[in-house]
N, C-alpha and C positions, 0 to 999 in steps of 0.2 A: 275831855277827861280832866277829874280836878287837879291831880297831882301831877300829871306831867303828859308827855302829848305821845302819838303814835309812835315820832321817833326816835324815843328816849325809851318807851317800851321794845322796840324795834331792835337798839342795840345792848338791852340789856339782855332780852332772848338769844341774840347773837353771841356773845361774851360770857356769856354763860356755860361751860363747857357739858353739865348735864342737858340745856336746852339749844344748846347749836344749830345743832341739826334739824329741828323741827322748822317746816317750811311757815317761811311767813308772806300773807298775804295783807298789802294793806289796801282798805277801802276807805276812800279821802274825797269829802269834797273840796279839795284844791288838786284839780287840774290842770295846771300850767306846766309847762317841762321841766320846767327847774323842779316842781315839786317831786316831779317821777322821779327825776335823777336824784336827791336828798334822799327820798325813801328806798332808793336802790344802792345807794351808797351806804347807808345806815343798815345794809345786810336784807334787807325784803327779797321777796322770790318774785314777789310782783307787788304790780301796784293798777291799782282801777281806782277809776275816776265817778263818782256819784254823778248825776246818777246812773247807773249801771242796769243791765237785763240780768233775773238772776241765774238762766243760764252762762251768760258772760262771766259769772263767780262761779259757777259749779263746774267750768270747764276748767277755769282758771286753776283752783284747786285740785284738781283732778291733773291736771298736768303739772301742776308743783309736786304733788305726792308723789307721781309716777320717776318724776326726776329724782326726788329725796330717796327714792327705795331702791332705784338704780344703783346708785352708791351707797348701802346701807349693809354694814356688815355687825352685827350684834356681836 
């Protein structure tokens, strides 16, 4: 991305108190542990590693949403 990277969008959705709550899912080709842990610490609901099956994403999110609604009182 040109103007800034996954994890600066990551915790601007975060910090955002209209976008808080929306689950975030990052898809990163850096896969090393440190990078999970930065993208989880920068507020992500997960994080996957390129390359990925895109059932491995459609679960993923599917169990992000499910947890986000669980605790979702409008």
């Amino acid at each position: 991305m040109p103007k800034m990277n996954g994890y600066e969008v990551c915790r601007r959705i975060k910090s955002n108190p209209r976008t808080q709550n929306l689950p975030v899912v990052m898809c990163s080709a850096k896969g090393e542990e440190f990078d999970r842990y930065w993208g989880m610490k920068q507020g992500a609901d997960a994080y996957i590693a390129k390359p990925f099956q895109p059932t491995e994403l459609v679960g993923t999110v599917k169990q992000t949403t499910k947890q986000r609604l669980k605790g979702y009182s409008p």
